[in-house]
C-alpha positions in Angstrom: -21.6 -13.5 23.8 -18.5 -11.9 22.6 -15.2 -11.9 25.2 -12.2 -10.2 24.8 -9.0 -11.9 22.8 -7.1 -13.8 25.3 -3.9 -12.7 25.8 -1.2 -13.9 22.9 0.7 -15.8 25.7 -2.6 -18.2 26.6 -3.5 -18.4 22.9 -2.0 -22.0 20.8 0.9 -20.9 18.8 -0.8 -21.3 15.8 -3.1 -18.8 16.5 -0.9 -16.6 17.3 1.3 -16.8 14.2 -1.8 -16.5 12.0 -2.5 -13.3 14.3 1.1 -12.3 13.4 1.3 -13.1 9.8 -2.5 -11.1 9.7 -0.9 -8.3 11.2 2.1 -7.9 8.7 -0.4 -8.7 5.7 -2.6 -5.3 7.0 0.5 -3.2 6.7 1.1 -4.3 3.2 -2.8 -3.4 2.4 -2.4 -0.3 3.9 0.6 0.7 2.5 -0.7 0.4 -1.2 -3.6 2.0 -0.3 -1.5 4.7 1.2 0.4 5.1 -2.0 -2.7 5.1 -4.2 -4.5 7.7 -1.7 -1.2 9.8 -1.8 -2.0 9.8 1.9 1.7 10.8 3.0 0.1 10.1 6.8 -0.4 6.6 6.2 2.6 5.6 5.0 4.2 7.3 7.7 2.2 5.2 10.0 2.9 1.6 8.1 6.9 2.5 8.8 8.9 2.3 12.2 10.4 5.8 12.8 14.0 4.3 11.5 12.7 2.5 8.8 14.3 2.0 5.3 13.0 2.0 1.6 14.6 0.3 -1.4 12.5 1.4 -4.5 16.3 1.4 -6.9 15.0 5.1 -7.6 14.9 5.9 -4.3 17.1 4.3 -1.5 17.1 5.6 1.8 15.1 6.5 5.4 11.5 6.0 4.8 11.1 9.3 6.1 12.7 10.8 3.2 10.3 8.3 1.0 7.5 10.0 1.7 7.9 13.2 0.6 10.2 11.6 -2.7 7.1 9.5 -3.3 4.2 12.1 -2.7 5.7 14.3 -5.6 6.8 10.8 -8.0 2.7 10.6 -7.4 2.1 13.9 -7.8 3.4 13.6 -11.4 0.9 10.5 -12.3 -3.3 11.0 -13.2 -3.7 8.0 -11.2 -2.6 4.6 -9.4 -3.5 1.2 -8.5 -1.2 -1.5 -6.9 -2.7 -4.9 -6.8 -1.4 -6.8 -4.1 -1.0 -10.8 -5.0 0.6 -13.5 -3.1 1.6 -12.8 0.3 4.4 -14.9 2.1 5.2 -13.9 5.7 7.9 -16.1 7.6 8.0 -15.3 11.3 11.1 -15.5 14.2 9.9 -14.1 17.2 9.7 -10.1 16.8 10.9 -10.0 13.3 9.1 -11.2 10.2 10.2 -11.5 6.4 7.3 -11.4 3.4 7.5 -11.3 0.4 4.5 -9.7 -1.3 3.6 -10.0 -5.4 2.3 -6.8 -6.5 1.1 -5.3 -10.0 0.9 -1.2 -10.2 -0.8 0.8 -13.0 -0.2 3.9 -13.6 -2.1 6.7 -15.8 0.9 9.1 -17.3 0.2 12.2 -18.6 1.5 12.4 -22.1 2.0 15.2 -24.5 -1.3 17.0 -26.5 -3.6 14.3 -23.8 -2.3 11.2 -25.1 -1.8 9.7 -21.8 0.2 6.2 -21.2 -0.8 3.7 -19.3 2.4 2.0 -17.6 2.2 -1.4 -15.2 5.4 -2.6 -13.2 5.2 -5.8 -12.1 7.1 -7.6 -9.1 7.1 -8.3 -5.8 7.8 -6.3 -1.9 10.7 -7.8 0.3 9.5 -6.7 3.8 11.0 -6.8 6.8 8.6 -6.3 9.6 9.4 -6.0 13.8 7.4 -6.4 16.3 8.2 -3.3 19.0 5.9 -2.2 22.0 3.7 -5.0 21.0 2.9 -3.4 17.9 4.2 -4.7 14.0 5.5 -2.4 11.7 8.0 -2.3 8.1 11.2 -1.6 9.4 12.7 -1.5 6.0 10.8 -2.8 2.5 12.7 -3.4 -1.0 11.1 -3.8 -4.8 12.4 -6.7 -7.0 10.7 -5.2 -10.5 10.0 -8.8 -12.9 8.4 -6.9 -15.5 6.6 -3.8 -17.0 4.6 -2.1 -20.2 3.6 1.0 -21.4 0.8 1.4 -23.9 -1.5 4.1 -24.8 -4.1 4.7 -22.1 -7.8 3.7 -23.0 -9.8 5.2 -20.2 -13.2 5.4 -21.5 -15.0 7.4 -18.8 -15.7 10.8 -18.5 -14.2 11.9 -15.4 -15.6 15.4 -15.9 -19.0 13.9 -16.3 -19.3 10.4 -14.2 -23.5 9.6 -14.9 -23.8 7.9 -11.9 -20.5 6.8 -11.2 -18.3 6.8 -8.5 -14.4 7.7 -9.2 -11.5 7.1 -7.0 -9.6 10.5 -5.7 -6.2 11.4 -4.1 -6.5 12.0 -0.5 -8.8 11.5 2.1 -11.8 13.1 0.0 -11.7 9.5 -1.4 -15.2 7.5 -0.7 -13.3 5.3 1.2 -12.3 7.4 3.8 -16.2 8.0 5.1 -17.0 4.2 4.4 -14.3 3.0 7.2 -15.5 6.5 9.1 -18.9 4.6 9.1 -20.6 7.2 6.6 -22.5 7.6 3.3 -19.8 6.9 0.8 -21.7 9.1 -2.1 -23.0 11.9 -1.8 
């Protein structure tokens, strides 16, 4: 038989910091799939409505992120940031991670020569807790390293045989797999 969650208050403390921690963790997921999605809606619901953004090319509300993002993205063929270790330190309603990430990017290049560029490093987070509900309140990137080679892609997007492609947007087969539908079709 399956009961409702006991109330954080009644649950042992370390329950309720893994519950914590798990909740932070989400809104880093999220956020990279956000940015990968260029779903300008989810990353506006990852941030509190005051929230700051450190990205060194961009400093400021993340409010103003979004839309600076959305057209950096807009610029890019596609995107993928690998999130790696997660560390979450907790006091009461505010948390600290520090989240290891790896992002590719596919650039367009001149006469279809694209580049493939990865930036490595790691998310400084700051996450509170308000109204019972956890959410970045500002987020910085430390870059450690980063490449750019030719890009290799060898698939046909034009023509996928059988294969399924990740898109921009909520057309992605993502979107109808959490929505509880067929993901092809």
């Amino acid at each position: 038989m399956i009961t409702e969650r006991e109330p954080a208050t009644a649950l042992d403390p370390r329950v309720a910091r893994m519950l914590d921690k798990q909740d932070c963790i989400e809104l880093v997921h999220k956020l990279a799939r956000a940015i990968d999605r260029c779903d300008a809606d989810l990353v506006r619901a990852v941030f509190h409505p005051d929230a700051t953004d450190d990205h060194g090319g961009f400093k400021g509300t993340a409010r103003d992120f979004i839309p600076w993002v959305m057209d950096v993205l807009a610029g890019m063929r596609r995107t993928q940031h690998v999130v790696g270790n997660i560390l979450i330190e907790l006091d009461g309603d505010v948390a600290h991670g520090e989240s290891y990430f790896i992002a590719h990017h596919a650039l367009p290049g001149a006469e279809g020569a694209d580049t493939f560029m990865i930036a490595a490093g790691r998310y400084l987070d700051r996450f509170e807790r308000r109204n019972g509900e956890w959410r970045i309140a500002h987020r910085g990137a430390v870059y450690d390293w980063s490449s750019a080679v030719p890009a290799t892609d060898m698939w046909n997007r034009d023509q996928p045989n059988g294969y399924a492609f990740g898109t921009r947007g909520t057309s992605d087969a993502s979107y109808r797999h959490f929505a509880g539908g067929a993901w092809l079709g």
